[in-house]
DOMAR-367698 format. One record per residue (C-alpha): residue number from 1; x, y, z. Coordinates in nm, 4 decimals. Layout:
<bavexs>
<bavex vexgu="NUM" east="X" north="Y" up="Z"/>
...
</bavexs>
This chain:
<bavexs>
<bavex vexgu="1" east="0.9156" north="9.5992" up="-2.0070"/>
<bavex vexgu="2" east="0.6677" north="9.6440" up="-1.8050"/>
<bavex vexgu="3" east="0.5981" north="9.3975" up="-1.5023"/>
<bavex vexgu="4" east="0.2890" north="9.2566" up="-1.4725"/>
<bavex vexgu="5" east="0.4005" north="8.9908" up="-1.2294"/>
<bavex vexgu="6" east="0.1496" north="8.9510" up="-0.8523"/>
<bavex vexgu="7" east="0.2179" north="8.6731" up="-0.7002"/>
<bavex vexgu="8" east="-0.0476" north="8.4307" up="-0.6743"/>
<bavex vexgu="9" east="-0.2951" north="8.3177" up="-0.4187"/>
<bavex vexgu="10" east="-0.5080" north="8.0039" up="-0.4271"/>
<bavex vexgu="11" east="-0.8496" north="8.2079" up="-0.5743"/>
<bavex vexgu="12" east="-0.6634" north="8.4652" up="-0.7884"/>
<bavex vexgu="13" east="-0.6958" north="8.4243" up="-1.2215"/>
<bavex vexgu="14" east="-0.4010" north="8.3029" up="-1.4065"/>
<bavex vexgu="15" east="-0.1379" north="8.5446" up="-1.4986"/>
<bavex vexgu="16" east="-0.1807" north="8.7835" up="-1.8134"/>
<bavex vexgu="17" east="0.1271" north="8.5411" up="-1.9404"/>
<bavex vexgu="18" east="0.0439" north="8.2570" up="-1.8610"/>
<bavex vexgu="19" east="-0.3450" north="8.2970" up="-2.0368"/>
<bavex vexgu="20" east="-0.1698" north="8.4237" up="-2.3409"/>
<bavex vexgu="21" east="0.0933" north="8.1049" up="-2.3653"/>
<bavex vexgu="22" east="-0.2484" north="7.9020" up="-2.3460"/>
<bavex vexgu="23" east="-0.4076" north="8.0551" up="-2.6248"/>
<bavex vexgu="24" east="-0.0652" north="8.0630" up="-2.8484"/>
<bavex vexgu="25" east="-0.1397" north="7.6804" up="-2.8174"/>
<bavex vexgu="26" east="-0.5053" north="7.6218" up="-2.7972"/>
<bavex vexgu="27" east="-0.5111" north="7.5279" up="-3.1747"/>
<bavex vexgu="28" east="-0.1655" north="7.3489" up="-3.2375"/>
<bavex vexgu="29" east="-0.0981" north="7.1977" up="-3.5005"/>
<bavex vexgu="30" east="0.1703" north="6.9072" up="-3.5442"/>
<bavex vexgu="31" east="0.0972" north="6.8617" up="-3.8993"/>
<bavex vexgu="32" east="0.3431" north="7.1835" up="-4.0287"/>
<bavex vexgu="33" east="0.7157" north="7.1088" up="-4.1779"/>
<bavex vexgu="34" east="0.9635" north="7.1347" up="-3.9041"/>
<bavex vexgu="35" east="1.1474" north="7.4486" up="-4.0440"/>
<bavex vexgu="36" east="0.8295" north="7.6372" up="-3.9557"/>
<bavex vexgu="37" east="0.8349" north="7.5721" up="-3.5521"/>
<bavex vexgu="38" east="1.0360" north="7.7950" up="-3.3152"/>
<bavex vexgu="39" east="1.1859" north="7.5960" up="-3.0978"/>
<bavex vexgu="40" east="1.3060" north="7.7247" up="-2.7361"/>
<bavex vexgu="41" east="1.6072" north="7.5002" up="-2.6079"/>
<bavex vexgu="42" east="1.6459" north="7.5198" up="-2.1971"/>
<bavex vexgu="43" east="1.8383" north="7.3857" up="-1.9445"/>
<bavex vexgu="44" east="1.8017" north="7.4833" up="-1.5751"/>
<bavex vexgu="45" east="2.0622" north="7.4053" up="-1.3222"/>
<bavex vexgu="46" east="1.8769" north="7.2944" up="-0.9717"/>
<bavex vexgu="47" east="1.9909" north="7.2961" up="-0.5905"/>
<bavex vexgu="48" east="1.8785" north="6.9171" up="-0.5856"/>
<bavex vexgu="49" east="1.6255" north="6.6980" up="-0.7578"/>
<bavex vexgu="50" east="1.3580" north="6.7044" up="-0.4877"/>
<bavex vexgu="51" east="1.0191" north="6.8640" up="-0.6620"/>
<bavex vexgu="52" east="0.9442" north="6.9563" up="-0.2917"/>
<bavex vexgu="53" east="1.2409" north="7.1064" up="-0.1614"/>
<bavex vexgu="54" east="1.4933" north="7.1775" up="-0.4304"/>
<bavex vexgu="55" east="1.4443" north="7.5012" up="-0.6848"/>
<bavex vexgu="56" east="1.5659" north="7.6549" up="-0.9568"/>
<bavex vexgu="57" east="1.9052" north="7.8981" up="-0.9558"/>
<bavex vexgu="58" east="1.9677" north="7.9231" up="-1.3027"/>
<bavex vexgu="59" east="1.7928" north="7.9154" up="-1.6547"/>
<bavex vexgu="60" east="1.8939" north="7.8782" up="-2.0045"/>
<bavex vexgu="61" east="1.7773" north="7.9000" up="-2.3115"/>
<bavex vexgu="62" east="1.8558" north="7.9651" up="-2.6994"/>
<bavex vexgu="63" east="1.6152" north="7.9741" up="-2.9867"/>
<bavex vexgu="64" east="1.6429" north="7.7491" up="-3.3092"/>
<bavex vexgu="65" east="1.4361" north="7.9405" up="-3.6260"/>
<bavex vexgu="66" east="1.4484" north="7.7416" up="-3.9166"/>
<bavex vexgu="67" east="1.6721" north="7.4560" up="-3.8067"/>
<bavex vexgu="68" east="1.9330" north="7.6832" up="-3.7258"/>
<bavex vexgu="69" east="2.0314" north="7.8131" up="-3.3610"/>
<bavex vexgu="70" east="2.0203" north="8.1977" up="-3.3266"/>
<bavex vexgu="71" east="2.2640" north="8.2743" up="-3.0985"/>
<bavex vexgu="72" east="2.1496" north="8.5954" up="-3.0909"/>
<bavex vexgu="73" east="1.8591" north="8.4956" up="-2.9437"/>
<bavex vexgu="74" east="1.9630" north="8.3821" up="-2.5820"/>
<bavex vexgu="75" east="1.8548" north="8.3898" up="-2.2533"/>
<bavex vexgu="76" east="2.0238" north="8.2748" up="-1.9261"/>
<bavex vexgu="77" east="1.9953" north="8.3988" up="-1.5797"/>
<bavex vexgu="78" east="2.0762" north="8.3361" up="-1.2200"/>
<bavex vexgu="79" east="1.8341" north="8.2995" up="-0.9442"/>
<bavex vexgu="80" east="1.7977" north="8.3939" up="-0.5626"/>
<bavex vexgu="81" east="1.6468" north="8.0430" up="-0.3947"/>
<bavex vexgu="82" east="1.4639" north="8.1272" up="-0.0663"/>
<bavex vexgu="83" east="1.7498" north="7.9548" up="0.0755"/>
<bavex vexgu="84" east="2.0685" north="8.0513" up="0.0570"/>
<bavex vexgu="85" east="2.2987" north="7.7471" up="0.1220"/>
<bavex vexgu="86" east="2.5360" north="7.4588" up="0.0042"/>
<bavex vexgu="87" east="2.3908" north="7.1434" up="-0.1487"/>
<bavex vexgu="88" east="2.5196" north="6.8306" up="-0.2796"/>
<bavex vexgu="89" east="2.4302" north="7.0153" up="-0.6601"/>
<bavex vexgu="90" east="2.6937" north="7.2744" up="-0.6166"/>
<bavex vexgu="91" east="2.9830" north="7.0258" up="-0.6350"/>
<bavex vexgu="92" east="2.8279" north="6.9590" up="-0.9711"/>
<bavex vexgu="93" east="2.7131" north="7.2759" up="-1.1378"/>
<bavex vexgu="94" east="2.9603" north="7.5030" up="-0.9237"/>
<bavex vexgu="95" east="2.6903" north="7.7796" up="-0.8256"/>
<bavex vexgu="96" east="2.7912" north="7.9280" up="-0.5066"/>
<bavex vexgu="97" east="2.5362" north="8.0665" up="-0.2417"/>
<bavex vexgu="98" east="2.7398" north="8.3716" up="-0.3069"/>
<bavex vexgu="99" east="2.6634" north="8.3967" up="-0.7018"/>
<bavex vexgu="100" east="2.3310" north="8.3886" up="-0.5854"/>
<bavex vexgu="101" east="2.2804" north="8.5999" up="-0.3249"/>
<bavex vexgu="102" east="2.2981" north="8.9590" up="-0.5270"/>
<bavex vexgu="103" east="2.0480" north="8.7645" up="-0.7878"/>
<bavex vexgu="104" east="1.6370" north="8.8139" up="-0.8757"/>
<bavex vexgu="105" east="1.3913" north="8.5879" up="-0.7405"/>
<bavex vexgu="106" east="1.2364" north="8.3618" up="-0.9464"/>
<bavex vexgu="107" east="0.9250" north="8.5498" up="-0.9471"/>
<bavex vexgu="108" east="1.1131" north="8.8624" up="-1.1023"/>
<bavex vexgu="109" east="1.2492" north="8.5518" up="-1.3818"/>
<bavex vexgu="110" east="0.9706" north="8.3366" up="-1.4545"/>
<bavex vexgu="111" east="0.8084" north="8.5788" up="-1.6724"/>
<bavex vexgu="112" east="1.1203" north="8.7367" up="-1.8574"/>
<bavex vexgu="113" east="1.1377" north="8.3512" up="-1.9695"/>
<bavex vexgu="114" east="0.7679" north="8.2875" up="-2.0535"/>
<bavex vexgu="115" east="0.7607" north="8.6088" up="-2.2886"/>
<bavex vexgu="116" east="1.0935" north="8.4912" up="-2.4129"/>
<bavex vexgu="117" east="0.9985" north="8.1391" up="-2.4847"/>
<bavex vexgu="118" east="0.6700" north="8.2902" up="-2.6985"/>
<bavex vexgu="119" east="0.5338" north="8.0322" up="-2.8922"/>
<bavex vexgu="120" east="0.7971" north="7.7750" up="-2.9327"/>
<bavex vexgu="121" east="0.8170" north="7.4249" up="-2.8895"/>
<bavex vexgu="122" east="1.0386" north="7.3253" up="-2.5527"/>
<bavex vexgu="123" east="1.3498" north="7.1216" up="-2.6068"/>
<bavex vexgu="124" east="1.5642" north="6.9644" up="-2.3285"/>
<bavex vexgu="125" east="1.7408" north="6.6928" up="-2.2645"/>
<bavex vexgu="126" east="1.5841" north="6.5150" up="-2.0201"/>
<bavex vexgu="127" east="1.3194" north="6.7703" up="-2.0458"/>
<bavex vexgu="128" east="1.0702" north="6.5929" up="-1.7636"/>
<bavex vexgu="129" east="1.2796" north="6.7488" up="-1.5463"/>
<bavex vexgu="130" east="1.3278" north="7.0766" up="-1.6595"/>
<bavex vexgu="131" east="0.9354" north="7.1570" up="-1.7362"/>
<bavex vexgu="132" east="0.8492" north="6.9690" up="-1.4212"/>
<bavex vexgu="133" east="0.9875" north="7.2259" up="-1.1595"/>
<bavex vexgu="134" east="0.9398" north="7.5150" up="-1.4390"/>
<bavex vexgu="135" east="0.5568" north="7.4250" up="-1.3952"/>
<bavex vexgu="136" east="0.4962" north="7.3668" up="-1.0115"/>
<bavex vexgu="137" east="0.7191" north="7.7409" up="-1.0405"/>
<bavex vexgu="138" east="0.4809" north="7.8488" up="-1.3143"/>
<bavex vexgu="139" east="0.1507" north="7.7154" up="-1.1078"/>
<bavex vexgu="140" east="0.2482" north="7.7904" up="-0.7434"/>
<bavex vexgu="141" east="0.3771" north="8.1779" up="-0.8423"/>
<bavex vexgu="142" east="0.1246" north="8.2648" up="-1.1784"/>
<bavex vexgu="143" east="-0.1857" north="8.0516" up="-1.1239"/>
<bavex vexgu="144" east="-0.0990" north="7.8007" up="-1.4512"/>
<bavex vexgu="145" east="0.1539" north="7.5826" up="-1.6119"/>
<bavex vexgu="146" east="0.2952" north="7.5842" up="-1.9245"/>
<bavex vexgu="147" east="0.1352" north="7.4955" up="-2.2677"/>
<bavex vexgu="148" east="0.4041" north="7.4594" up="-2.4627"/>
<bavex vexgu="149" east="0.4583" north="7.1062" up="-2.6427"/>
<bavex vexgu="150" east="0.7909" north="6.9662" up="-2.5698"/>
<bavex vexgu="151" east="1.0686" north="6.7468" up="-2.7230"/>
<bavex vexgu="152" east="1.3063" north="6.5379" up="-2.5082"/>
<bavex vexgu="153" east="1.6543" north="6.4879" up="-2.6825"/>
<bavex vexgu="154" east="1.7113" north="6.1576" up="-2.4942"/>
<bavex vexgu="155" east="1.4163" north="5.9815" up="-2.6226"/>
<bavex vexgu="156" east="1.5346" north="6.1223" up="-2.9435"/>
<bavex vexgu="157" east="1.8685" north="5.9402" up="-2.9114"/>
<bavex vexgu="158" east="1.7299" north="5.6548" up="-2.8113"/>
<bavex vexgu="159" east="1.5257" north="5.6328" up="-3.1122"/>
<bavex vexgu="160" east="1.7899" north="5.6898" up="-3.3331"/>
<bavex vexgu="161" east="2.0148" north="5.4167" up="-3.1714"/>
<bavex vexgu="162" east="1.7478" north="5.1696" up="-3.2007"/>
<bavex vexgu="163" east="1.7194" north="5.2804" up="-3.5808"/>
<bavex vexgu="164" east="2.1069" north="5.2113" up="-3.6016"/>
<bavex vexgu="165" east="2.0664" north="4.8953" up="-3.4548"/>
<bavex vexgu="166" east="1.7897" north="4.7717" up="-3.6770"/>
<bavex vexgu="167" east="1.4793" north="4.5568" up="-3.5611"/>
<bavex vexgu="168" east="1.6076" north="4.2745" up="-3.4092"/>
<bavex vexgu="169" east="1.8950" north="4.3611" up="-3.1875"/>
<bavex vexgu="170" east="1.8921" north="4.5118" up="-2.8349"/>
<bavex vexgu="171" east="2.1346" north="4.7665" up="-2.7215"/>
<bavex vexgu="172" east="2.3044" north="4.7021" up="-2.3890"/>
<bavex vexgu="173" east="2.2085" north="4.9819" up="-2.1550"/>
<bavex vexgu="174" east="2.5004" north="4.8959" up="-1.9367"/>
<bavex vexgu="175" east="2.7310" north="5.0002" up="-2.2287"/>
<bavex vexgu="176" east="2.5339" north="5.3099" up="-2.3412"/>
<bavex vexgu="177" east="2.5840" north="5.6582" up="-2.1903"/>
<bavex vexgu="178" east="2.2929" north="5.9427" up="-2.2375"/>
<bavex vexgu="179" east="2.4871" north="6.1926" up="-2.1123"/>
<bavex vexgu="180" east="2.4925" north="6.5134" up="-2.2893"/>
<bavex vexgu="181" east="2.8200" north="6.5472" up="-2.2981"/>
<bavex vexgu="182" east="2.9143" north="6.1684" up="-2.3812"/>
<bavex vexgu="183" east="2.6250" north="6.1702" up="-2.7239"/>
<bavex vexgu="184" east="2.7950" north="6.4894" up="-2.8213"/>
<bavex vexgu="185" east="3.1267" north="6.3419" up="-2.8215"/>
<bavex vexgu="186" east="3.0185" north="6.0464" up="-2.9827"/>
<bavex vexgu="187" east="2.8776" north="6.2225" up="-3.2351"/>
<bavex vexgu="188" east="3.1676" north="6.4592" up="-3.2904"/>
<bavex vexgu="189" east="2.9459" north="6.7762" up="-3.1555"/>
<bavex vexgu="190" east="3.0926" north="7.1390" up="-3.0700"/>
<bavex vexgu="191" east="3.1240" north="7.0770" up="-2.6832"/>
<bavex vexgu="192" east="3.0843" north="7.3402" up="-2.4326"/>
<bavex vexgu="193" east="3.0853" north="7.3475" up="-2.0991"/>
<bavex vexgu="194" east="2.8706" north="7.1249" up="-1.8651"/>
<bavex vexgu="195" east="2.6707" north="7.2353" up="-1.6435"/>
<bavex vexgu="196" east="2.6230" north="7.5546" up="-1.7365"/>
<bavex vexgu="197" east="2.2407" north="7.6333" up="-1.7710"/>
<bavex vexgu="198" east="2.3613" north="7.8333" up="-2.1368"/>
<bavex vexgu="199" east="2.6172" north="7.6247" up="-2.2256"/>
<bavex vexgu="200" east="2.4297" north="7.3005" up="-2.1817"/>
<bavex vexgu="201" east="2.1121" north="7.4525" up="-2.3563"/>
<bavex vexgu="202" east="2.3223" north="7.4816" up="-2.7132"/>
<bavex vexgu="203" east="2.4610" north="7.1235" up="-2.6546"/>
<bavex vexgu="204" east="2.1980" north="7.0423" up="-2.6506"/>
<bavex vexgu="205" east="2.0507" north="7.2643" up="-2.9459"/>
<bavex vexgu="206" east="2.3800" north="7.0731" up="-3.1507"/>
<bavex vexgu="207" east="2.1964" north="6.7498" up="-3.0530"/>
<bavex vexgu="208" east="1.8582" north="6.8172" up="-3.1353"/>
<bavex vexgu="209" east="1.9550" north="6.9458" up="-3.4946"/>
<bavex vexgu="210" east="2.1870" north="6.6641" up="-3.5447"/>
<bavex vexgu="211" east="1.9457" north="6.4321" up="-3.4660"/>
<bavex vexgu="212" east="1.6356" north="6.5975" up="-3.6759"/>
<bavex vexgu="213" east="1.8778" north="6.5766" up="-3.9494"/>
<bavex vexgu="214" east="1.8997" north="6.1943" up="-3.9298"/>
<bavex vexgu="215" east="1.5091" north="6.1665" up="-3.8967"/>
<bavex vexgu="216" east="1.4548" north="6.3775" up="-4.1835"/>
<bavex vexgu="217" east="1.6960" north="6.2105" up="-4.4316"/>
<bavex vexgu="218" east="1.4783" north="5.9402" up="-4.3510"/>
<bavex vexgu="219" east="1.1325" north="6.0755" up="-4.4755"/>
<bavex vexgu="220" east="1.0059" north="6.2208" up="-4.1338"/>
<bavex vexgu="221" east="0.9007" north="6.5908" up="-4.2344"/>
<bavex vexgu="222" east="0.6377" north="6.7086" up="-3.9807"/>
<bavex vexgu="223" east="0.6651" north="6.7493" up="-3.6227"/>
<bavex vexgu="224" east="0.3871" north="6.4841" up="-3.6076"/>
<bavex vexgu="225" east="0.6283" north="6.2707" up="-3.8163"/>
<bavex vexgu="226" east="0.8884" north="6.2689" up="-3.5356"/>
<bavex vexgu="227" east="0.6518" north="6.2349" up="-3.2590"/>
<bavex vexgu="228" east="0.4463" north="5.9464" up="-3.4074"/>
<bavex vexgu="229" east="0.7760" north="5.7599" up="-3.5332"/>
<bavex vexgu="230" east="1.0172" north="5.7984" up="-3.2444"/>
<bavex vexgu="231" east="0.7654" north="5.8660" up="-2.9580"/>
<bavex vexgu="232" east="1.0093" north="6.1325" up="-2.8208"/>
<bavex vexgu="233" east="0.7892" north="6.3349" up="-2.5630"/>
<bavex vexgu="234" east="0.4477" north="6.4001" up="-2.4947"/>
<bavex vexgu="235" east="0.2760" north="6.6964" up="-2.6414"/>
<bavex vexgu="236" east="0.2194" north="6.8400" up="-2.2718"/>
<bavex vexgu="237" east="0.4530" north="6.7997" up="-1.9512"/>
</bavexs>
């Protein structure tokens, strides 16, 4: 492939990318029946949560075509930070400065994984998160954020409790756990292993598909449908 990657200064035009991922969505349309979206499942794992400071050291990501995860269609890759050091993330996801050091940039990354994400829809759990420091990579290194429309698998949860819980009772969030790991349990999921940019991205894919199969047993057909009836992400982060 070839490269087109300059990094960006303050005056300089989008990226070649990043003006083709706006056009793929300058005409969307919700109204379609879910088995005809691509949808691009990612995780990335983070030195920290800090917008500011913190960046991203790994991505992952696995494609769903017609409600069924192609594992053949993957991506996941390690990242060189600017800084090469311990944080209080690496107790968590277990990425060691010395993984890292021998890995790309994210500049050399970020547009493997916008030509691999195409047109599809982003799914995440907790997806805020994960589009949030994708986009201030996307705007600070190709001059533009991403268009894609994304799903968040917690607000799709939630909805579905609620649903389970009917109308006029409350669930206790003190008792309820949105962890990825804890809703696949509960909901007797393949687990795999936390943490794990990959690995996370198809629990998460098991989620998502678990949970469009409970929306559309209940008459919710269109991606419009599950936006309008469980209010589960904006169409743009």
């Amino acid at each position: 492939m070839v490269n087109l990657f300059k990094p960006n200064t303050w005056f300089s035009p989008p990226h070649p990318l990043i003006i083709q991922n706006r056009e793929a969505f300058a005409g969307f349309d919700q109204s379609r029946p879910l088995t005809e979206y691509t949808f691009v499942v990612c995780d990335t794992e983070l030195t920290g949560f800090d917008r500011k400071r913190d960046e991203i050291i790994s991505i992952g990501a696995v494609l769903i075509r017609d409600l069924q995860i192609d594992l053949g269609a993957t991506f996941h890759q390690y990242i060189r930070p600017r800084s090469l050091r311990h944080t209080e993330a690496t107790l968590i996801h277990r990425i060691t400065p010395e993984q890292l050091a021998g890995a790309p940039p994210l500049e050399e990354v970020l547009p493997d994984f916008i030509e691999f994400s195409g047109n599809g829809l982003m799914v995440g759990h907790f997806v805020e998160l994960d589009m949030g420091f994708l986009n201030i990579a996307a705007r600070k290194l190709m001059g533009g954020t991403l268009a894609n429309p994304a799903i968040d698998t917690i607000r799709m949860a939630r909805r579905y409790r609620q649903i389970l819980l009917g109308p006029f009772r409350e669930e206790d969030d003190h008792s309820v756990s949105y962890v990825l790991e804890d809703l696949a349990r509960e909901y007797n999921l393949p687990m795999f292993k936390p943490h794990d940019a990959l690995e996370d991205a198809i629990q998460t894919a098991y989620l998502f598909l678990f949970l469009l199969k409970k929306f559309r047993k209940g008459g919710l057909l269109t991606l419009k449908d599950i936006y309008q009836a469980g209010r589960v992400g904006s169409l743009r982060y």
